[in-house]
Structure formats: C-alpha cells, structure tokens
C-alpha positions as CSV (number, residue, x, y, z in Angstrom):
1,X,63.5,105.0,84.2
2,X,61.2,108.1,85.2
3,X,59.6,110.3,82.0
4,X,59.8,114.3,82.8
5,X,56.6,115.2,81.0
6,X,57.6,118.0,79.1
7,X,61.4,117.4,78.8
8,X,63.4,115.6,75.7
9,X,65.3,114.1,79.0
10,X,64.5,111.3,80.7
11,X,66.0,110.4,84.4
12,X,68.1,107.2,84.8
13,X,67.1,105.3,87.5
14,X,68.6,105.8,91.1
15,X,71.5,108.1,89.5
16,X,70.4,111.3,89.4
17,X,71.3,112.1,85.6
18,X,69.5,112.8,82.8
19,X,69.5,111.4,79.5
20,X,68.4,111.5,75.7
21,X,64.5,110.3,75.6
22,X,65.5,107.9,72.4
23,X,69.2,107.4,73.8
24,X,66.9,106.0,76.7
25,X,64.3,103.8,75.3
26,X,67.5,101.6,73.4
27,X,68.9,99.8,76.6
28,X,66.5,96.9,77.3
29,X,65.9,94.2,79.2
30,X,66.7,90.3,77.5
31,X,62.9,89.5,77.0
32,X,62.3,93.0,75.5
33,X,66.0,92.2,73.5
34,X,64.4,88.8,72.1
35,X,60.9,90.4,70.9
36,X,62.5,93.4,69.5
37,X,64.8,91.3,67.1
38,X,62.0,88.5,66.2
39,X,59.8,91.3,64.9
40,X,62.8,92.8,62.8
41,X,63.6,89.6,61.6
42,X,59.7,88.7,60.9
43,X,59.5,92.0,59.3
44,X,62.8,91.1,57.0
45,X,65.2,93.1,58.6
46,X,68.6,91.8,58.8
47,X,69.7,92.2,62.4
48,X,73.6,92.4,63.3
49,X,74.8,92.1,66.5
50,X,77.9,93.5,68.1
51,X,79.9,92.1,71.7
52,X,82.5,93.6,73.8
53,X,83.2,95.9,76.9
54,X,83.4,99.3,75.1
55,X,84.8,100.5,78.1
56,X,86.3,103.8,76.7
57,X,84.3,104.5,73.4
58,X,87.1,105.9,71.1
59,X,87.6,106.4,67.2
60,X,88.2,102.9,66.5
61,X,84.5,101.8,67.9
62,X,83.0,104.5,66.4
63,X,84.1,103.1,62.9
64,X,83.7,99.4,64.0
65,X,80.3,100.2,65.0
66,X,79.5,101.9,61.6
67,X,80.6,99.4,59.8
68,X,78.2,96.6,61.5
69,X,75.5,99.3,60.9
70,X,76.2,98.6,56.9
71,X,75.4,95.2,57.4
72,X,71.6,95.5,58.1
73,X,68.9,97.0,59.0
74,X,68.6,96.9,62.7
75,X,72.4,96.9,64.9
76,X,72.2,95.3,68.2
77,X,75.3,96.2,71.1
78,X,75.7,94.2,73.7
79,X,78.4,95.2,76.6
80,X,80.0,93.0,78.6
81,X,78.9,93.5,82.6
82,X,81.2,94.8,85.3
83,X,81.4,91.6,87.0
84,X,82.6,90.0,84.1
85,X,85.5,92.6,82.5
86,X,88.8,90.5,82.9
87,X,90.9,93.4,81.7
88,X,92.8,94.3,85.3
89,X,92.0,94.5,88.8
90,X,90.5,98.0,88.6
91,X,88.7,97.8,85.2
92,X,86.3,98.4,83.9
93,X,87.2,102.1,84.4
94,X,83.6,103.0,83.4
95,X,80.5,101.5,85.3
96,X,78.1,99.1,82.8
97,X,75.3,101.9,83.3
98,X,77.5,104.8,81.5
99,X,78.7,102.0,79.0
100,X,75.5,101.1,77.9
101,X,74.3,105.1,77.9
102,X,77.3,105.9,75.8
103,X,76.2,103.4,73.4
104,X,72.8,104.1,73.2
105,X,73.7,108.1,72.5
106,X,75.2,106.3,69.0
107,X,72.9,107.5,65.7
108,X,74.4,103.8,64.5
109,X,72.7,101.7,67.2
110,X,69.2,100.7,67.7
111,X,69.3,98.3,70.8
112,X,71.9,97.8,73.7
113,X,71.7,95.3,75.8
114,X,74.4,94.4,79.4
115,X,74.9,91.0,79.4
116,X,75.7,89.7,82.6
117,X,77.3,86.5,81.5
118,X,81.3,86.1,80.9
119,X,81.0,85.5,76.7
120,X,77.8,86.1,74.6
121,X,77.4,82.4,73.8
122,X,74.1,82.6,75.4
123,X,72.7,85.7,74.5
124,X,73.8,84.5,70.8
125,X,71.8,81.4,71.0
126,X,68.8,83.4,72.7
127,X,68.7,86.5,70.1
128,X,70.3,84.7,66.9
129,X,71.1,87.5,65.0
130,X,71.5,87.4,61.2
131,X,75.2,88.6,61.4
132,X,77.6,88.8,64.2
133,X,80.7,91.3,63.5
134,X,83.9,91.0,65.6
135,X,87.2,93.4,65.0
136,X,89.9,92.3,63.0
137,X,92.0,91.1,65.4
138,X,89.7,88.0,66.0
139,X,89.9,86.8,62.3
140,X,92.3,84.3,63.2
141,X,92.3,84.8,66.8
142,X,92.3,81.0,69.2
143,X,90.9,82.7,71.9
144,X,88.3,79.6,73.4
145,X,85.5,82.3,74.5
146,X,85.5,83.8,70.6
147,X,85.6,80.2,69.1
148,X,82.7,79.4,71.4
149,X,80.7,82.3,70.2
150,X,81.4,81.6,66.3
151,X,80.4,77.9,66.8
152,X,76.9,79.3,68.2
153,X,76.5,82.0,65.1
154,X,77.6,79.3,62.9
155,X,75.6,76.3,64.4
156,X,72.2,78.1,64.0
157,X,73.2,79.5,60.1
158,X,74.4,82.9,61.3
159,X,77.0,84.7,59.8
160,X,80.8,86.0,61.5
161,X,82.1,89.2,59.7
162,X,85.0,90.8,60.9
163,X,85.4,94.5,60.5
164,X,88.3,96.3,58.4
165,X,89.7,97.6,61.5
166,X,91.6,100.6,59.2
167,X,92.0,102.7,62.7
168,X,92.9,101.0,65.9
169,X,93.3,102.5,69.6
170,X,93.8,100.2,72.6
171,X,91.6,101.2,75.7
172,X,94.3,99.6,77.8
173,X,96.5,101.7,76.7
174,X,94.4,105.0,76.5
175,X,93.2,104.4,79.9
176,X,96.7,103.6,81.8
177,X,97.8,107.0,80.2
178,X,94.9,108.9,81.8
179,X,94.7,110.4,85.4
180,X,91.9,109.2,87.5
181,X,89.0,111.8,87.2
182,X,87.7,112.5,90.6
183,X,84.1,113.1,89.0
184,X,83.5,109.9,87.3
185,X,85.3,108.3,90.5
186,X,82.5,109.5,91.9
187,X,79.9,108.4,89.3
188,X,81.3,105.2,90.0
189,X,80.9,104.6,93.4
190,X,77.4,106.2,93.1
191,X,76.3,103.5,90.8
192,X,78.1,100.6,92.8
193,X,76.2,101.9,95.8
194,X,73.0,101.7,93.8
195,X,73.4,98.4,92.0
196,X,73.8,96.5,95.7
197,X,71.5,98.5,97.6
198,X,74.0,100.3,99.8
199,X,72.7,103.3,101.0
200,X,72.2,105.0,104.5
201,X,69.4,102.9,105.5
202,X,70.9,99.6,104.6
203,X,73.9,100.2,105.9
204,X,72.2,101.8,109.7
205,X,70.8,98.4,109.5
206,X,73.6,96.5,109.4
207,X,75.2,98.5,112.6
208,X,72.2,98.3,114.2
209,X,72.0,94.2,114.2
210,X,75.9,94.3,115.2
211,X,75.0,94.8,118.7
212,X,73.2,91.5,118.3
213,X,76.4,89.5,117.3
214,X,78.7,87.1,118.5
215,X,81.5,86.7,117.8
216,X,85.0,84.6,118.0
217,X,88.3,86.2,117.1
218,X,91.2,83.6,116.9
219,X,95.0,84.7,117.1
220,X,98.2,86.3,117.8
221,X,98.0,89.7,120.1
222,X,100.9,91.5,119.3
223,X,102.0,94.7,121.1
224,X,102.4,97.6,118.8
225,X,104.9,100.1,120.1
226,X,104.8,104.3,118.3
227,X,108.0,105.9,119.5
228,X,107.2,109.5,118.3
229,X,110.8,111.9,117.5
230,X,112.2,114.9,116.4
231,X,114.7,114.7,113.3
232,X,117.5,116.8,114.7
233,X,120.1,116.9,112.6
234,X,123.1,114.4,111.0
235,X,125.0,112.7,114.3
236,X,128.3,113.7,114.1
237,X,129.6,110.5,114.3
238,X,128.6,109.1,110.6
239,X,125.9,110.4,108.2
240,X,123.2,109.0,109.7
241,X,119.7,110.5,111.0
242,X,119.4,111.7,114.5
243,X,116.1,111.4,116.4
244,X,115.3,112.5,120.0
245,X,112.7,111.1,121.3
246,X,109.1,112.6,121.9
247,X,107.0,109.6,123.7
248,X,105.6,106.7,123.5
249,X,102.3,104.8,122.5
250,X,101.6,101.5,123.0
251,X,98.8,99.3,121.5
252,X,97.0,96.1,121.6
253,X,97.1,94.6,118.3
254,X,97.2,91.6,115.6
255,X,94.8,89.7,116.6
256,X,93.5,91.8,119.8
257,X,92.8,95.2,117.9
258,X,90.5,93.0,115.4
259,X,89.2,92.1,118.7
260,X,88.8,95.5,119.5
261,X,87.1,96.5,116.6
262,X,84.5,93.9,117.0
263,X,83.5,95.0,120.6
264,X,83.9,98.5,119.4
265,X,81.1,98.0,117.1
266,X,78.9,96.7,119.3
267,X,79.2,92.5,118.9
268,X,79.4,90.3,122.1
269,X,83.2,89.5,121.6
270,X,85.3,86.4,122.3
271,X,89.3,86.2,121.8
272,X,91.3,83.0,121.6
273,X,94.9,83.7,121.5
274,X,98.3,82.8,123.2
275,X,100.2,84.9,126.0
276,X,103.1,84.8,128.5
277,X,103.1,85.7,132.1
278,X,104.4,88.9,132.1
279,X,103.5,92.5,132.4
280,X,102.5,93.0,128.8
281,X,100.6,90.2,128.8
282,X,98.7,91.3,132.0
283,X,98.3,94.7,130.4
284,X,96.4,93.1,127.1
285,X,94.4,91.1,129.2
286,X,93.2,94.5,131.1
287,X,92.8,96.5,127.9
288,X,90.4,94.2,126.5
289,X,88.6,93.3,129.6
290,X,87.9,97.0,130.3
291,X,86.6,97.0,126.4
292,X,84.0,94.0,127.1
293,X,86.3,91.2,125.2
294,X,85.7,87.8,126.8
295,X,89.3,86.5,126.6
296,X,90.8,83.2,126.9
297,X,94.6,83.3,126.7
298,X,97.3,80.6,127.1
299,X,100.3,81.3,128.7
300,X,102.2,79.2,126.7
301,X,105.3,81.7,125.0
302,X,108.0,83.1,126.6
303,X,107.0,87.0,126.0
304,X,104.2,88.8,123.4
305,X,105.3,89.0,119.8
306,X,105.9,92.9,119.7
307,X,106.6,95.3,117.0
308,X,108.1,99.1,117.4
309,X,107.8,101.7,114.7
310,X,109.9,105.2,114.7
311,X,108.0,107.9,113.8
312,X,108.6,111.5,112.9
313,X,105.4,113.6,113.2
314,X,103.4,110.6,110.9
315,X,106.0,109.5,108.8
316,X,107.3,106.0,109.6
317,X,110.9,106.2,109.7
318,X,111.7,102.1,110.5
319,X,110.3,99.2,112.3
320,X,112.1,97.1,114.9
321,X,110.5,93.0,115.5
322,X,111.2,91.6,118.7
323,X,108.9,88.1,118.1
324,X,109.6,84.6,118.1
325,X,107.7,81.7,116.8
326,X,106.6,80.1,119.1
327,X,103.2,77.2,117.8
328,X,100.9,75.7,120.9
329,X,101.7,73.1,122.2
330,X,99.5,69.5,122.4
331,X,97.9,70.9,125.8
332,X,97.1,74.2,125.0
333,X,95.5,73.4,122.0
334,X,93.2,70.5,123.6
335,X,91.9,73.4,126.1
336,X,91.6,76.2,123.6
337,X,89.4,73.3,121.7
338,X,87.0,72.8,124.5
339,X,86.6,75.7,125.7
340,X,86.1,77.1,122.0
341,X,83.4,74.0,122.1
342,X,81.9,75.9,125.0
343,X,80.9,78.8,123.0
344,X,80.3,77.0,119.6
345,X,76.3,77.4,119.9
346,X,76.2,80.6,120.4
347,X,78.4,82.0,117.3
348,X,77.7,84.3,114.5
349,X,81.3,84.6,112.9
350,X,84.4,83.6,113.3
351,X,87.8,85.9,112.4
352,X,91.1,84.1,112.0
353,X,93.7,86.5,112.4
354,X,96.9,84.8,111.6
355,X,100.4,86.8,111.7
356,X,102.5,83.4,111.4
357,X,103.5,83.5,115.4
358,X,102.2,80.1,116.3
359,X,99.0,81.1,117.5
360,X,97.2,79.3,114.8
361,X,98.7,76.1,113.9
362,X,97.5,73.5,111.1
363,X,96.5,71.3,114.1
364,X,94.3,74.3,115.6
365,X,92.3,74.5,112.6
366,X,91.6,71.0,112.2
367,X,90.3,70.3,115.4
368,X,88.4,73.8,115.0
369,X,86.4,72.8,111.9
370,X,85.2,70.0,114.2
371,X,83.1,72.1,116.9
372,X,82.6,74.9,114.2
373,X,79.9,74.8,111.4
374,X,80.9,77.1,108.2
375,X,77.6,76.0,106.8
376,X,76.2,78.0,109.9
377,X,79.0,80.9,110.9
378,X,80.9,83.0,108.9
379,X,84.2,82.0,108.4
380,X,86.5,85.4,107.7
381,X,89.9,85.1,107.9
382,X,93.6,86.9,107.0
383,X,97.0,85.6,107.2
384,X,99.9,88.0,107.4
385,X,103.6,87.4,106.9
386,X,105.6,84.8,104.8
387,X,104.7,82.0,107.9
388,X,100.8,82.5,107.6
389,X,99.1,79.5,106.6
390,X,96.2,81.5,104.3
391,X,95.2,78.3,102.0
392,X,95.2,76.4,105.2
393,X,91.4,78.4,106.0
394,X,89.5,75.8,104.6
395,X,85.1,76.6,103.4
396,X,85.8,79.8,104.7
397,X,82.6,82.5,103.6
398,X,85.4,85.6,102.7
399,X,89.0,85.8,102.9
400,X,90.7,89.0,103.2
401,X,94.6,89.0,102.2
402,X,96.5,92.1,100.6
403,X,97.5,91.5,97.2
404,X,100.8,90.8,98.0
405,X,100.0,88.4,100.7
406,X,98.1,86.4,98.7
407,X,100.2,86.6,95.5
408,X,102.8,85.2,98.5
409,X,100.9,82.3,99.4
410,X,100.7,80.6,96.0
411,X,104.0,81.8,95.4
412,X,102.6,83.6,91.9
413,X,104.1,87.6,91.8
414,X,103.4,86.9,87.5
415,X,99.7,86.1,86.7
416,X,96.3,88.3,86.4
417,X,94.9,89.2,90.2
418,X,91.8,86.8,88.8
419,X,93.8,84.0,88.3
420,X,95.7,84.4,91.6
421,X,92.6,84.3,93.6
422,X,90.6,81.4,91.5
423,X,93.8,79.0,92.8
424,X,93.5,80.5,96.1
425,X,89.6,80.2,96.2
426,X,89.9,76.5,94.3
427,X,92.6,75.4,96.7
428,X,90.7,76.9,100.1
429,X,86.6,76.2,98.5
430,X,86.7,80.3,99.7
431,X,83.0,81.1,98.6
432,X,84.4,85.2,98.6
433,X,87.7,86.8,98.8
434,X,88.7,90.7,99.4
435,X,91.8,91.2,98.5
436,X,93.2,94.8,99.4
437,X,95.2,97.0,96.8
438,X,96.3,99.3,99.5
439,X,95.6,102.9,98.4
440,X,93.7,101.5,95.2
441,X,90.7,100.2,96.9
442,X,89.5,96.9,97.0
443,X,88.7,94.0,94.8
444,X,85.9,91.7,95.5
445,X,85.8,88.3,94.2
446,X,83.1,86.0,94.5
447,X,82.7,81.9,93.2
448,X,79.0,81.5,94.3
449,X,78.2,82.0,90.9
450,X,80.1,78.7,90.1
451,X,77.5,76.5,91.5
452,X,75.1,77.0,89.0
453,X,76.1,74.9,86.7
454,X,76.7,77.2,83.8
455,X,79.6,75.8,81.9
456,X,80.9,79.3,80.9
457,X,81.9,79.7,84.6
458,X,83.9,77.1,84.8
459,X,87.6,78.4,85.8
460,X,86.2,82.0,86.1
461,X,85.2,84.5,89.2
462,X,82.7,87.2,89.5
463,X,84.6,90.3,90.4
464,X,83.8,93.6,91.2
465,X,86.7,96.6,92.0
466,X,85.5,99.0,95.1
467,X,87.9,102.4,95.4
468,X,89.4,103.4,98.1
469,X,87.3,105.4,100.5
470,X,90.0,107.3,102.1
471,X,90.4,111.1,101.6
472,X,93.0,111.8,104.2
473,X,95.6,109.0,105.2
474,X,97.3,110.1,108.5
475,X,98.5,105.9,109.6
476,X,97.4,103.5,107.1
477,X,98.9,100.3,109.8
478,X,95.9,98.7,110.9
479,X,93.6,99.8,107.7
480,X,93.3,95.5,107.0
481,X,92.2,94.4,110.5
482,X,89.4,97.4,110.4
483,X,88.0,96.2,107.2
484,X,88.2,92.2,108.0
485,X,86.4,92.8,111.5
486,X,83.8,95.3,110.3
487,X,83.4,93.1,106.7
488,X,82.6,89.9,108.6
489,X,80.0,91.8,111.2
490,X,78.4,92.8,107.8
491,X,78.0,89.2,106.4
492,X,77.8,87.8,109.8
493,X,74.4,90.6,109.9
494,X,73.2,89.2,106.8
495,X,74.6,91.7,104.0
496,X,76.2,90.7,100.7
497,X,79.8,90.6,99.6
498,X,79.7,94.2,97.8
499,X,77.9,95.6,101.3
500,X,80.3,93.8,103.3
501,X,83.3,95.0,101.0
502,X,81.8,98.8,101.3
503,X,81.3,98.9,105.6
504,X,84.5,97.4,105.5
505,X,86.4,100.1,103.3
506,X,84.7,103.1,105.3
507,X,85.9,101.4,108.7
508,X,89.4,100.9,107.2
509,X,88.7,104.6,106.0
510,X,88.1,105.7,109.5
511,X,91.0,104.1,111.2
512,X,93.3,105.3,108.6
513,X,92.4,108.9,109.2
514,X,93.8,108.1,113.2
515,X,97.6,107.5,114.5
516,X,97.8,104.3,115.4
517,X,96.1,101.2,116.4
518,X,92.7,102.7,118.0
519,X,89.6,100.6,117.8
520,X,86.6,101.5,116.1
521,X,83.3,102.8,117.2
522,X,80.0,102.4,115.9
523,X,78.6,105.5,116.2
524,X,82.1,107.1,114.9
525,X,81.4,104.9,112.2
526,X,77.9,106.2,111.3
527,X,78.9,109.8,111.9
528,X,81.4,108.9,108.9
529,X,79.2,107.6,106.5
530,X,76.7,109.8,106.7
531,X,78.9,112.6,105.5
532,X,79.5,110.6,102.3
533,X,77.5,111.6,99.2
534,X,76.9,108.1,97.6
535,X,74.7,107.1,101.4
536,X,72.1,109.7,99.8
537,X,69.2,107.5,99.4
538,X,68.5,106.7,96.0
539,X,65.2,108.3,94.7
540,X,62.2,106.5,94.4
541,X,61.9,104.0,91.5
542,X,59.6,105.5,88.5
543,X,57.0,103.7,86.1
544,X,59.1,101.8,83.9
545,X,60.1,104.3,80.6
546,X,57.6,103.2,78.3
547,X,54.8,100.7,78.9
548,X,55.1,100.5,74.2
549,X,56.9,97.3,73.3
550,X,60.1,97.9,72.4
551,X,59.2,96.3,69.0
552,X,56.7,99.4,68.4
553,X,59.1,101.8,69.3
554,X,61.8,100.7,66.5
555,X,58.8,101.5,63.9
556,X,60.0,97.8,62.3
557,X,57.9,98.3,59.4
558,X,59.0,97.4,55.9
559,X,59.0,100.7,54.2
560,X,60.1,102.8,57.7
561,X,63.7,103.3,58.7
562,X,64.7,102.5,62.1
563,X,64.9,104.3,65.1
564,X,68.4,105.6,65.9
C-alpha cells in the first residue's frame, strides 16, 4: 500500500481506491499475523479469532462479530480466499481484497487476515488464538472441515464458543435476490486482472510469442451453413412460419475454424482431420490452405458432417444436421499416426477438437499419446455432443467443455460444478479445466495445487469464476472454439491458467460480436483489448504501508486499549 502524505486515505495497491489509514494498517500478512498475536498474548491479552467468507457483510455478521469482540481483548478475522469459496460456480460475489477492506472498516476488529488455504486448520495451529467463535449453526454441526478446526483449537488448549446467533440472514440467499451491479462487476474484474498480472503488457506479450508457435489441431471439419430470411407472414396452408430466403454463408468449422483461429493469430498451424472426395471437401482444403493451415486430411467418409442454421436478421430460428458417424478406419489411423510422428518435434500444443463424428476415435488417442509428450506440449482439448469421448483426453494441461457437456459426460445434471469437474479432472489427471457458463463467464479450475501434499486438498479444486467479457452478442455459435484455440496459444506461450482463461474470454468476446464462423485475428484481437478498462496498467507498487511492526501499531500495552 502507498501513504498520501497529508491524507487520512491511504491507496490500495494496484486498484486505484482509497481507503481508511487505520482500516488499512489491519490486513496483514501471516508472519505480521503471528507477531501481532504473540505480543498480545505476551502482553495478557486474550486474542479471539473469527473464520469465514463474509462475502456480503450483513446484520447478522455485524452482531457475530460484536459478540467475539466481548470475548477479549484483541479480535482477529480471517476470510476465506477466492480460490477457495465453495459456495457456487460464480461466488464469491465480492473479490477477497473488498472482503478483507470491509472488515477492516469494522470499529470491532483489530486484525484481518485472507487465508489462502480451504479451512483454517493451519492458520489455527500457526496463530493459536485464546478463543475461536463459530455461529450457532456449527454447535452441533458434522461438517469434517469445522470438526477439523475444533480438534486444532482444542488440541493446543484453546477454546470453541459459538455465538447466540439471535438475528440470522443467509448471504446465499441475499445475494441470489440481488441484480448484478455493473460497478462492482467491474471492481471485480479489475482485481482479478491485478492478482494474476494480466494487463496490457502481459497480455501484448503473449500475442507477440504466438507467431512463434506450433501447433496441431486434431478433428472433425464440419461445414457450417447461415441461410439468412425474411419472416413473411403465416403460410396459408397451416399456422406455420414463412421464410423467404435472403442468401447464403458457408463456413469451415468444428475442428477447421479452431484451426483457423490458430493461424489467425499468428501460430504455424497443422490440421489432422477426416474428409470425403467431394466438392466441399475440396473447398475446406482451399480455405485453409489460402489461410496458411498445413493440412493432412483422409478421405475416408462418404461426405463432410454439415450443419444449417435458419436465420432471421441474427436470430436463429432452427438447425438442420446432415452428419453421419463415420470413426477411421485401421489405415487411416496408422497414416494420420506417422505422419502426426513427423511433426511431433516440432510442437508447442496440441487442440483436440472432438464433435463425436469419428474423427477422433479411442484408438486415435492411444496411439497419439505415444509420439506425443504432455509433459512437453500442451494438451487442450473439448468434446462436443452426447458421442464425444471428453474423459477419454488423458494428462491433458486444460480441458475446455461447457457446463453441460461436461455435466453430460459423467452423466451428473445434480451435484455442485466443483464436484463435477474434480471426477472429471480425477478420472482424465486434467491438471486445469475451463468450463464455460455460456453468457455467465467462465470458471477456472485448477488441481496443481493437489500435488503439494497438503492433506486439506485432498478431494478439493482451486477455483476461480472469470465473467463474461461480452458487451454485445450478435452470434454466440463458435464463442467455445475461440476461447479453446486462443486459451491454449496462451499456455502454449507460457501464461497461467487465469491469463489463459482471460485471452481466451476476450477472443470468444470478439467472435461473438461477428455473424458467424469468422476466424480471429491478432491484431483485431489487440485492438479489442486495448479498449478495455481493466488492461490499464496497474500503478507502480508503493513502500509497503508502514515499515512499524504491526505489534506497535495495536499499542498492545497493558493499560492501553486497542486499536480499532
């Protein structure tokens, strides 16, 4: 945090806001967290210490809160991180920054700390505070995280309290009964950008090594066909709609427009995928050629898979499906092998685009995984349709399914999002997953943090909910095979899960702001972002807010109140 000499305000950090001086110097680090507490306790002050998400701060807080204050001298918050809220796909609804502020504006508490860890078993055994005070509803609650907790307090000769509870509000339900608020939207995205360093000049970095990428896209091409009309009027002959027709557009898709997008961007591009020996199939082949995408296809189906939508001005009206299944055959899978082989060395990523065509089969993959490294390549793949074969995508580095697709795969429309893609993850070894909400946004899920060895992640995903970056849908087909190709560039180009999750939202923003499948550019793509407010470039990190020990600044003595 940066001091304004002269100002009761201090600036936060790479946000741009302003906040109480005192409200300020509460939120600490864990080391300051540990120090402050032993010198209370040294000093004889009884220290009580408080856990949860606080996600809206409402009545019933406010007189939990108050209550823990009662039971000592010095009250310690902690708030559960973003990564580690299991309350719904899109919550927390507030970012752990403006949590931890909102707590720290309380006269009641003295120190706030955001733990980053799924329960406050460790922080518990770390601080060991006198008393820890949990709501009412946990005095005979079973749930294995809270029982975990109390056997810490307990173990070291700490005490559990459990507050009267005489008002009660559920966030859950407070927040599904509010609007979304376009200004903390904002807020929120602002922080997110900030806490993984996303940000114009991380992100011009990123397109910038693209170009130096290369890259093998594997499955179905499917022709998509718009038939633009005119709604007329009723036919006369029953009460149904009658459309004359405008024209036509017809597009290269599935497997070739993620294709597309990669050469777009500027990787070296290879495709893998099936054809017949027909016009259509010569007219892919052209299309990609002309857009610099080394192709190898077998001719090995009857005709392309191919799928027509009626449209009236953007409004899709109905879609026709003229496919057939149609898996490789022992021959055409031994060629697509070798010549895969062929190119093996030279590859940064792989996509697997499978729509359930036959394309990819179970054999395909198998004999893949032996010429291609995952410990070396990124692995990115989606699988569309009841026939895809999405737990079949073994070690892959991110999968990318819609919620429904992946809800489809394990056959599971009932449990939490989390729990849907642990099995998936579990079942796959998946080291990251992206799972789409359509219009919602985006929900990143990552299991690195499993191989630590920390027992409390056991069974459990870090997650993290990006919102939709869209502010004018006109066709939102195709908004899936934008974000997997321009997600897996990013990872392939050395970016995180959360920057990979943001470039692929704005390109999935981008295309859905087009009528149909067009592929992406990169310098659309950076003419894009840089007309969005959270790429401003955070300021300059400030001396830290107080070089004082945070002991000091409590003014722990034995006849002096504390801070508030």
């Amino acid at each position: 945090m940066r001091q304004c000499l002269g100002s009761p305000f201090w600036n936060v950090q790479g946000t741009g806001r302003r906040m109480n001086r005192n409200a300020a110097r509460k939120i600490v680090s864990r080391q300051e967290l540990v120090e402050a507490v032993r010198a209370a306790q040294a000093a004889g002050r009884t220290v009580v210490h408080c856990h949860g998400c606080f996600d809206i701060v409402h009545p019933g807080h406010v007189r939990y809160l108050e209550f823990a204050r009662r039971q000592g001298d010095v009250l310690l918050v902690s708030l559960t991180g973003d990564a580690q809220v299991g309350k719904g796909d899109q919550r927390p609804y507030i970012p752990e920054e403006l949590r931890a502020e909102n707590l720290a504006a309380l006269e009641v508490v003295d120190l706030v700390y955001i733990n980053p860890d799924p329960t406050a078993c460790n922080l518990l055994n770390d601080v060991r505070p006198d008393i820890y005070v949990k709501g009412h509803e946990y005095e005979h609650s079973s749930d294995a995280g809270f029982l975990a907790e109390r056997r810490v307090v307990e173990g070291y000769g700490g005490r559990v309290l459990f507050s009267s509870g005489d008002v009660v509000f559920s966030s859950s339900r407070l927040l599904e009964s509010l609007d979304r608020d376009s200004t903390l939207e904002t807020e929120r995205l602002n922080l997110l950008c900030r806490r993984h360093g996303i940000d114009r000049t991380s992100v011009e970095e990123f397109l910038g090594r693209f170009a130096g990428l290369n890259v093998l896209v594997v499955g179905d091409i499917i022709m998509d066909r718009y038939v633009l009309c005119d709604a007329t009027e009723l036919a006369s002959e029953s009460p149904m709609m009658s459309l004359s027709r405008l024209e036509e557009h017809l597009y290269v898709g599935g497997a070739g427009i993620v294709a597309r997008h990669a050469a777009g961007l500027g990787a070296r591009t290879y495709l893998l995928s099936t054809a017949a020996r027909d016009g259509l199939s010569g007219l892919a082949r052209t299309t990609l050629e002309q857009e610099r995408v080394e192709c190898h296809l077998m001719s090995c189906r009857p005709r392309l898979p191919e799928k027509t939508r009626y449209l009236v001005e953007t409004t899709k009206l109905f879609r026709v499906e003229d496919a057939q299944i149609h898996p490789l055959d022992s021959v055409s899978q031994r060629q697509a092998v070798i010549w895969a082989q062929g190119i093996a060395d030279h590859l940064d990523a792989v996509i697997f685009c499978d729509f359930g065509y036959g394309g990819i089969t179970r054999g395909l993959l198998e004999d893949l995984r032996k010429v291609l490294d995952p410990s070396r390549v990124v692995m990115a793949a989606d699988a569309s349709g009841p026939r895809g074969l999405l737990l079949d995508f073994q070690d892959a580095t991110v999968l990318c399914p819609t919620e429904r697709e992946l809800r489809a795969a394990l056959h599971d429309f009932q449990s939490g999002l989390s729990n849907v893609a642990w099995n998936a993850m579990n079942r796959t070894r998946a080291r990251h997953m992206l799972v789409t909400l359509g219009k919602k946004g985006v929900v990143a899920f990552d299991r690195q943090s499993q191989d630590t060895g920390d027992p409390h992640w056991q069974g459990r995903l870090r997650s993290e909910y990006l919102p939709s970056l869209a502010d004018h849908v006109v066709d939102a087909f195709g908004c899936g095979d934008a974000l997997l190709a321009a997600a897996a560039l990013t990872m392939a180009a050395g970016g995180s899960l959360m920057q990979a999750a943001y470039v692929g939202s704005a390109a999935a923003a981008l295309e859905s702001a087009r009528l149909g499948n067009v592929p992406l550019d990169a310098d659309s793509l950076r003419r894009w972002l840089r007309g969005r407010i959270e790429m401003v470039p955070s300021q300059a990190s400030g001396a830290a807010a107080s070089d004082e020990p945070v002991s000091a600044r409590m003014s722990l003595s034995p006849d002096s109140e504390p801070v508030r």
